[in-house]
N, C-alpha and C positions, 0 to 999 in steps of 0.2 A: 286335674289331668287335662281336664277340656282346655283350661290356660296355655299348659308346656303346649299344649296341640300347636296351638295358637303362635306362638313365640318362636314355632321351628322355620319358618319363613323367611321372619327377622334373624333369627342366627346364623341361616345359612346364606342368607345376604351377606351379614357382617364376615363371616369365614370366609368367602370370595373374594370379598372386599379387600378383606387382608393378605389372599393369594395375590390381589393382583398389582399392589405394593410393591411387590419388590421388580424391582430392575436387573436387564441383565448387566452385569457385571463389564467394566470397560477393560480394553485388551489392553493386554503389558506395555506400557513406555519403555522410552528411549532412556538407558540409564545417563547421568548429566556428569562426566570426569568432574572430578574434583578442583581441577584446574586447566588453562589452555596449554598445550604443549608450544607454545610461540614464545610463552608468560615471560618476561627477561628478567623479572626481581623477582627472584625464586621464593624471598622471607615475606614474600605478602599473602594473608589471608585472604582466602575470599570469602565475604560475607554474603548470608542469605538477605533476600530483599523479596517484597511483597510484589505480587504481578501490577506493574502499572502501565498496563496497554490501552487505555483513555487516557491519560495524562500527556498534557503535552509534550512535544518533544524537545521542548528548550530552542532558543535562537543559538543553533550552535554555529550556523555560519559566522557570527561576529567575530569568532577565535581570530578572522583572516584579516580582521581591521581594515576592512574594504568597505567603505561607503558605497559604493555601487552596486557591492555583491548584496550588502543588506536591504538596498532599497529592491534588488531586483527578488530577492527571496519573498521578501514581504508581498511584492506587488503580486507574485506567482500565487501564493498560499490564499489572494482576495480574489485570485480573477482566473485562477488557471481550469480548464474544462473537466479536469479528470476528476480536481478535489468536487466542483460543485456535481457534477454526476456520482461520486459516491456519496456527496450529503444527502443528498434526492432519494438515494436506494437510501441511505441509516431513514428518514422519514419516514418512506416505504415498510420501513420495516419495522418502529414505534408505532404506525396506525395497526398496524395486523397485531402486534399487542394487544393495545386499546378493544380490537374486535374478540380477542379470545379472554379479556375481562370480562369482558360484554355477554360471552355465551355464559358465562356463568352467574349471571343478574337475573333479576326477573323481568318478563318480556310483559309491559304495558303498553296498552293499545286502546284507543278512543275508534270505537265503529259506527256505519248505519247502515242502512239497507232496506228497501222496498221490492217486495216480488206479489207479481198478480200469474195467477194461475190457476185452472179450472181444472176437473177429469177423474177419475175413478180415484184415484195416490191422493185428492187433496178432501180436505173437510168438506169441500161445500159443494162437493160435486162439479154436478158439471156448471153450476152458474159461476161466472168467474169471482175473486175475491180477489182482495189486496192486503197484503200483512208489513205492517210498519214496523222497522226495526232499530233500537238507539241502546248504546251499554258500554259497558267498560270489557274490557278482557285482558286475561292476566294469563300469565305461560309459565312455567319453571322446570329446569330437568336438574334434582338432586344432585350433584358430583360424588356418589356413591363407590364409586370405584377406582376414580382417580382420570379418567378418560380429560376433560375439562381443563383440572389441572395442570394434567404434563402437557397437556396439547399448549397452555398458557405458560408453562415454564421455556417450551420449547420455543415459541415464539419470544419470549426475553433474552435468550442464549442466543437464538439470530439477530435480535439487538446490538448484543453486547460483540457479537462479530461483527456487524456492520460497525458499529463503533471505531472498534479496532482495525477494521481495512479502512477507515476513512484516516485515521491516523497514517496507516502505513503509506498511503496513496498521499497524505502529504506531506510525510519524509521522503517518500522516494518523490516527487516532485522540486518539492527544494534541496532534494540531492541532487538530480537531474539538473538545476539551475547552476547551482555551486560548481559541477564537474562542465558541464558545456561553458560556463564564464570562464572559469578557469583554465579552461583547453584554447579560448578566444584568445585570451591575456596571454597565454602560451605562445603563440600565432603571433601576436603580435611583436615578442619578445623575438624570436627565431625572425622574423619578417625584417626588424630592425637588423639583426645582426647578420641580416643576408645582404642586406644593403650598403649597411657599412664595407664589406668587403668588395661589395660593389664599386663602392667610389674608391677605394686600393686600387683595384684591376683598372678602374678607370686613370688613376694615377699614374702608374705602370704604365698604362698604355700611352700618355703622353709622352714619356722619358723616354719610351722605347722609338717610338714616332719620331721625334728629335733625332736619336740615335741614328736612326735607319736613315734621315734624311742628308743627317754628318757623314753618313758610310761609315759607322761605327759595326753597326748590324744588319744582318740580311733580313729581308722581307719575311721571311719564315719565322723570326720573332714578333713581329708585328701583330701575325695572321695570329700565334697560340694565343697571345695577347685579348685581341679580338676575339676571341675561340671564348675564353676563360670571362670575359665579360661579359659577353651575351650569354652564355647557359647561364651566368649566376644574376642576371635578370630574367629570364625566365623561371628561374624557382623562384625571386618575389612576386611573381604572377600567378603560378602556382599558388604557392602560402596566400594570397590574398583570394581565390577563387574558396579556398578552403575557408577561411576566416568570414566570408560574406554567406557562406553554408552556416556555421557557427551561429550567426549572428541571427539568419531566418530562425535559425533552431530555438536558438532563447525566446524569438518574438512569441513563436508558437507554445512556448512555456508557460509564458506572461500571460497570455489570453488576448493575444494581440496580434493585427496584420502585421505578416513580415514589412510592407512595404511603408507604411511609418514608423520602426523603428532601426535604430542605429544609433553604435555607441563609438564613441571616440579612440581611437588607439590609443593603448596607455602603455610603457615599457617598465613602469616603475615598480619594483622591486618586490614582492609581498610576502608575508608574515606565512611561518610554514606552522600551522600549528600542532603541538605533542600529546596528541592522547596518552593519559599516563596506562601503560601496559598492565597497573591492578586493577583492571576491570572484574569487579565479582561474574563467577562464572554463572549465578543466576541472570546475569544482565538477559539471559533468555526469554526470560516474564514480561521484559519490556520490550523484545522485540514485537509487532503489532500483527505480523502475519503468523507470527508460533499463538501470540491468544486468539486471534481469530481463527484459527484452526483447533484449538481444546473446545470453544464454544462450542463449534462445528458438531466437536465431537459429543461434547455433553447434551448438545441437542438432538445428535441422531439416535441416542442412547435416552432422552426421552418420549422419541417417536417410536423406540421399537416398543416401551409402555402402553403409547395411543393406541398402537394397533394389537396389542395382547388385550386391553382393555375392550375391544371389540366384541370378544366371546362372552363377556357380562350382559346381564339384563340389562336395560335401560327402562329408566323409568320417568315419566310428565306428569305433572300434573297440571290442571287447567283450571279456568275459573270464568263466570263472566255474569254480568251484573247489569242490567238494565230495565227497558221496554222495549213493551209491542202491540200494538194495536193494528186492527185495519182504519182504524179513524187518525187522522194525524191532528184530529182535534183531542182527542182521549190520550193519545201518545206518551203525556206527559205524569198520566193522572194515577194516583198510588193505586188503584186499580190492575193496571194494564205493568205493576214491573214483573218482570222475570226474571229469574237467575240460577246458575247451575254449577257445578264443580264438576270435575271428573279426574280418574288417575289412570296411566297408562301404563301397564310393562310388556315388553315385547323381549323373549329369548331366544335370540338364533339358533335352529336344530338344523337345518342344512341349505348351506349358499354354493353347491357346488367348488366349492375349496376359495373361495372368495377371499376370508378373513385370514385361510393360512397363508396365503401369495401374499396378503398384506403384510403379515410377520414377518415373513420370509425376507420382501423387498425393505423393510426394515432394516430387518437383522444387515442385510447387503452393505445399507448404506451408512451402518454404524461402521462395518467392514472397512467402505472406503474410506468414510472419515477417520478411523484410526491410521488408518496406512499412511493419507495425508498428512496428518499429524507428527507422523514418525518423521515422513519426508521433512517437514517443515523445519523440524527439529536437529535431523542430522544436515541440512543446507543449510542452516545458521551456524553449526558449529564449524562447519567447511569454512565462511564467509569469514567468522571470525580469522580464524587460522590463515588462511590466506592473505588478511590483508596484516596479518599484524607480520606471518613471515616476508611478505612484500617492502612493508616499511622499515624490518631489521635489516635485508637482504640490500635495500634501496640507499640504505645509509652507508652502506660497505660502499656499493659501486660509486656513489657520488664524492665518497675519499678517492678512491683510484681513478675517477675520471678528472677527477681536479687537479691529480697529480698530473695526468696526462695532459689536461690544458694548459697547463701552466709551461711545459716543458714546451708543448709544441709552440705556445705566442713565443717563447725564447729562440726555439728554431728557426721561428718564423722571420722575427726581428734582427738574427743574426745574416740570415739569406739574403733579407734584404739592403742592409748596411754592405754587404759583398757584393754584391746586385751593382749598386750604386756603385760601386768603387770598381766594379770590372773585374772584380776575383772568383766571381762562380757565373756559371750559367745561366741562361734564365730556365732551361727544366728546373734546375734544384732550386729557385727560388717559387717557380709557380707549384712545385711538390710539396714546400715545407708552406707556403699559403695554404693549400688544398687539405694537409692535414690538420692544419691550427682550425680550417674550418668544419671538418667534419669533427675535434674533440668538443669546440665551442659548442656546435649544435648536439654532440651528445651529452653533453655537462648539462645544457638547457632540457633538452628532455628528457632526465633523469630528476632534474627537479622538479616539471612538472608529473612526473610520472607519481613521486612524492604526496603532490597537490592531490592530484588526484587519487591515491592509495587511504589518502587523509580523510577522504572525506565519504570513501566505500566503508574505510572503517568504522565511521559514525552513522551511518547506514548501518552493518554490521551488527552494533550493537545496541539498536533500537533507536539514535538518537544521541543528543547530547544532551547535559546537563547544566548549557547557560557557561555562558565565559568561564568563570569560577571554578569549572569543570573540568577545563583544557588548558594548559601552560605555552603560551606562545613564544617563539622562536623565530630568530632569522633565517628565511629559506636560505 
């Protein structure tokens, strides 16, 4: 009987122990549609895939077959300020790992110590002494109840989200490269085809000059002339105040002062590439802000354990091994060692509600990070959906603007062969220029509008998959 006595201690440790196991339970997700409503090959499955939010995110800008685009992506991902500021916090946040391993090791420690003291409290009264002290000491706190542990899980789960914001921070980075290059080369495209029409109206304005000088025309042609010339140099002034914004913007991408870099006008033509529309509607595991936000969650869901874990005994036990003498000639000698053990529990009975505000603030913050989550969750499905109904919807308009361009350079071409021969006006020739050139410059911006819907969408869905991935296309 005197045994059970004995053993009801230990059992009612262990039955604690095992209350304090369990975790509260995590709040309902987001259910995941079976498929995107955007999806255009309705007979494709979508397959489940394993979360790979560490894994890189593939060189999907190569789809674009731009040497420039690739060398500038690359240089962004080795020098740009946000990727190495998040690597900095992922470090940050494997040491605090490393430290909650640590609480749960045993704490060894090499000591000494001399104290001289006289007075009633000491051995030798009031003549003074001196007591020399050398040994080992050793610490340990059991993880009996799980406190240690989740405290240690919970610090790997903020790991594994810094992980995964350091991924997401340089996808969106080398998205951020891809769409501002992209918008420049745009700029330049539009820039060109403003000037082109620049040297027309400049054409124009010669024959009409001539004209007016023959007394073919009144002055009042001249002037529209002139009129029409100068505003369509000024928007290449424009378009270039904008493009040299552009171009700061990339530097600062790069990790670079604006004021040494600068990239060549290029007009030439680029590769539009086709995300295939069966993207498995798991692609959500790989986006890097939806795993960095389950972490989130799995880890505030093991801090509301740390601090339920609070209402348990704690228990130490100590140790320490040495000498001590007043002589530091003796100090060493099997005589003078000492050594001692000891165990400590201490059980909270009342902190003024201390430990419940800690559950409580817990509990809160599993609250927000599930809500987070949710968010994270239902914004990626937006994002998808948007950019894929952008790129269906973009494909329409870019047949009907073509059509339109095509019709108006024939209006345009017909104007001015009548122009020339003295059969129309010059309004309806500077009318059917003026609309050849607002179709042209809408045809151009719908292509890049393309470009750039292209590569939200590989944002979107966590990433690309390496050329192999994406099926390239004539813009």
């Amino acid at each position: 009987m005197k045994k059970l006595h004995h053993l009801l201690p230990l059992a009612a440790a262990l039955f604690l122990a095992g209350c304090a196991t369990a975790l509260p339970p995590l709040p309902s997700s987001v259910p995941t549609p079976p498929q995107f409503k955007e999806q255009q090959r309705q007979n494709e499955n979508w397959t489940i895939a394993q979360p790979a939010e560490a894994q890189s995110r593939g060189t999907w800008w190569r789809a674009f077959n731009d040497p420039v685009l690739d060398d500038l992506a690359e240089r962004a991902g080795a020098n740009n300020t946000s990727i190495q500021e998040a690597a900095a916090r992922l470090a940050q946040a494997r040491s605090l790992v490393r430290g909650a391993q640590a609480d749960r090791a045993p704490q060894i420690g090499v000591g000494a110590a001399a104290n001289r003291a006289a007075g009633a409290n000491t051995a030798s009264g009031s003549t003074p002494a001196t007591l020399l002290q050398t040994g080992l000491n050793l610490s340990y706190e059991p993880d009996l109840f799980g406190r240690l542990s989740r405290a240690q899980d919970a610090a790997a789960l903020d790991t594994q989200a810094r992980e995964a914001l350091l991924q997401s921070t340089r996808l969106l980075v080398q998205a951020e490269v891809a769409q501002t290059y992209l918008a420049l080369r745009a700029t330049d495209t539009e820039r060109a085809l403003i000037r082109d029409t620049a040297t027309a109206y400049a054409d124009t304005l010669r024959l009409t000059q001539r004209r007016f000088e023959a007394g073919d025309v009144a002055e009042l042609d001249v002037i529209r002339i002139e009129t029409e010339h100068a505003a369509t140099e000024a928007e290449v002034i424009a378009l270039d105040r904008a493009r040299a914004e552009l171009e700061h913007a990339l530097a600062v991408l790069l990790g670079e002062p604006a004021s040494g870099f600068a990239l060549t006008p290029d007009t030439t033509a680029r590769t539009l590439p086709v995300i295939p529309a069966g993207v498995p509607a798991t692609v959500l595991a790989r986006r890097p802000d939806v795993a960095a936000a389950q972490a989130s969650l799995l880890a505030a869901q093991a801090r509301v354990g740390v601090a339920q874990a609070a209402w348990f005994p704690s228990v130490s036990l100590t140790g320490a091994a040495g000498y001590a003498s007043p002589d530091i000639g003796d100090l060493f000698k099997w005589s003078a060692r000492a050594w001692g053990i000891g165990a400590l529990m201490s059980v909270p009975l009342f902190d003024g509600g201390r430990r419940e505000a800690g559950v409580q603030g817990a509990q809160a913050q599993l609250d927000a990070a599930a809500a987070s989550y949710r968010g994270q969750v239902l914004n990626a499905l937006r994002e998808v959906e948007d950019q894929l109904s952008a790129l269906r919807l973009l494909q329409d308009q870019s047949l009907a603007q073509g059509r339109a361009m095509s019709a108006a350079q024939r209006a345009s071409a017909i104007s001015e062969t009548r122009y020339r021969n003295g059969l129309v006006s010059q309004l309806e020739l500077l009318d059917a220029r003026r609309n050849e050139l607002f179709n042209r410059r809408q045809a151009q911006r719908v292509e890049a509008a393309q470009q750039q819907a292209t590569v939200r969408l590989v944002r979107a869905i966590g990433g690309g998959w390496g050329t192999a991935g994406a099926a390239a296309a004539p813009g």
